[in-house]
C-alpha positions in Angstrom: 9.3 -12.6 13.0 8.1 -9.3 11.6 5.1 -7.9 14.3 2.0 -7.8 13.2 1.1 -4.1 13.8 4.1 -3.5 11.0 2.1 -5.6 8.4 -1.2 -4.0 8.9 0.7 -0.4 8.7 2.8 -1.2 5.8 -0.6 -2.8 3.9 -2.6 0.5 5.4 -0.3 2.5 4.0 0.0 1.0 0.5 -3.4 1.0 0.4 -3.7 4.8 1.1 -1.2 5.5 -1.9 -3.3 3.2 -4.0 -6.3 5.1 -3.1 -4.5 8.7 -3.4 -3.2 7.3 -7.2 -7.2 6.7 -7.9 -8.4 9.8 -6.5 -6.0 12.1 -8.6 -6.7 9.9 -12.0 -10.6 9.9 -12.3 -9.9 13.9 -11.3 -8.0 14.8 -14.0 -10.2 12.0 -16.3 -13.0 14.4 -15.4 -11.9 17.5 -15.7 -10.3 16.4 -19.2 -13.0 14.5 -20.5 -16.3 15.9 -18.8 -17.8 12.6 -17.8 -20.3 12.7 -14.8 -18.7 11.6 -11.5 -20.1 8.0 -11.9 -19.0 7.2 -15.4 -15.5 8.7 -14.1 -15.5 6.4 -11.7 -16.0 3.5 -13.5 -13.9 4.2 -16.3 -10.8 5.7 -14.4 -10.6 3.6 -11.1 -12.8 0.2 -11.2 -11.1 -1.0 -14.6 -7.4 -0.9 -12.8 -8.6 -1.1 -9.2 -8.5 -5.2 -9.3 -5.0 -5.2 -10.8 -3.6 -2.3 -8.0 -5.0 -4.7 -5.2 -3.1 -7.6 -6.7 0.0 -5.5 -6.9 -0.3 -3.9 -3.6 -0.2 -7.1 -2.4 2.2 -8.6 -4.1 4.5 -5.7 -2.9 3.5 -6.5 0.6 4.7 -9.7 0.9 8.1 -9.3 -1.1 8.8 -6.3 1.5 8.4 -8.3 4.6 10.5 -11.1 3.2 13.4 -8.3 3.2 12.6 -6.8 6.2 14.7 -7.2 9.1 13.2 -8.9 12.5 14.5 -7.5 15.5 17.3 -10.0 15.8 19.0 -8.9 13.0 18.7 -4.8 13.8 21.7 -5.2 16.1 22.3 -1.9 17.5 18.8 -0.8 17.8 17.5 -4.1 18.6 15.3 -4.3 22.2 17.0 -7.4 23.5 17.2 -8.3 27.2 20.5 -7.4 28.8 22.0 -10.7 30.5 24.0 -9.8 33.4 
């Protein structure tokens, strides 16, 4: 079983790059096109932001079905030593 602090990092972290990708594009839609922050906002980030969440998501959970638990990390894996 994959630990639980690893899916809220992996999810933080996808989420981060989601948010970075939004932050540069209604930028550059601003400087290009001159809309007002708001209207930048609305028609950069909030039309894709629904579809990003899915997606980010969706990545998520396909990445922790790959992932290996610590059973299968053999060398590096923490198991108790049996004497």
């Amino acid at each position: 079983m994959i630990p639980l602090e690893h899916i809220y990092w992996l999810t933080g972290l996808l989420m981060a790059g989601v948010a970075i990708v939004h932050l540069c594009g209604v930028v550059v839609l601003k400087l290009a096109t001159g809309y007002a922050w708001p209207e930048a906002i609305a028609l950069g980030s909030t039309v894709f932001l629904p579809f990003d969440i899915v997606k980010a998501a969706l990545a998520t959970s396909l990445t922790l079905l790959f992932l290996p638990t610590r059973d299968e990390t053999h060398p590096f894996s923490e198991q108790p030593v049996h004497p």
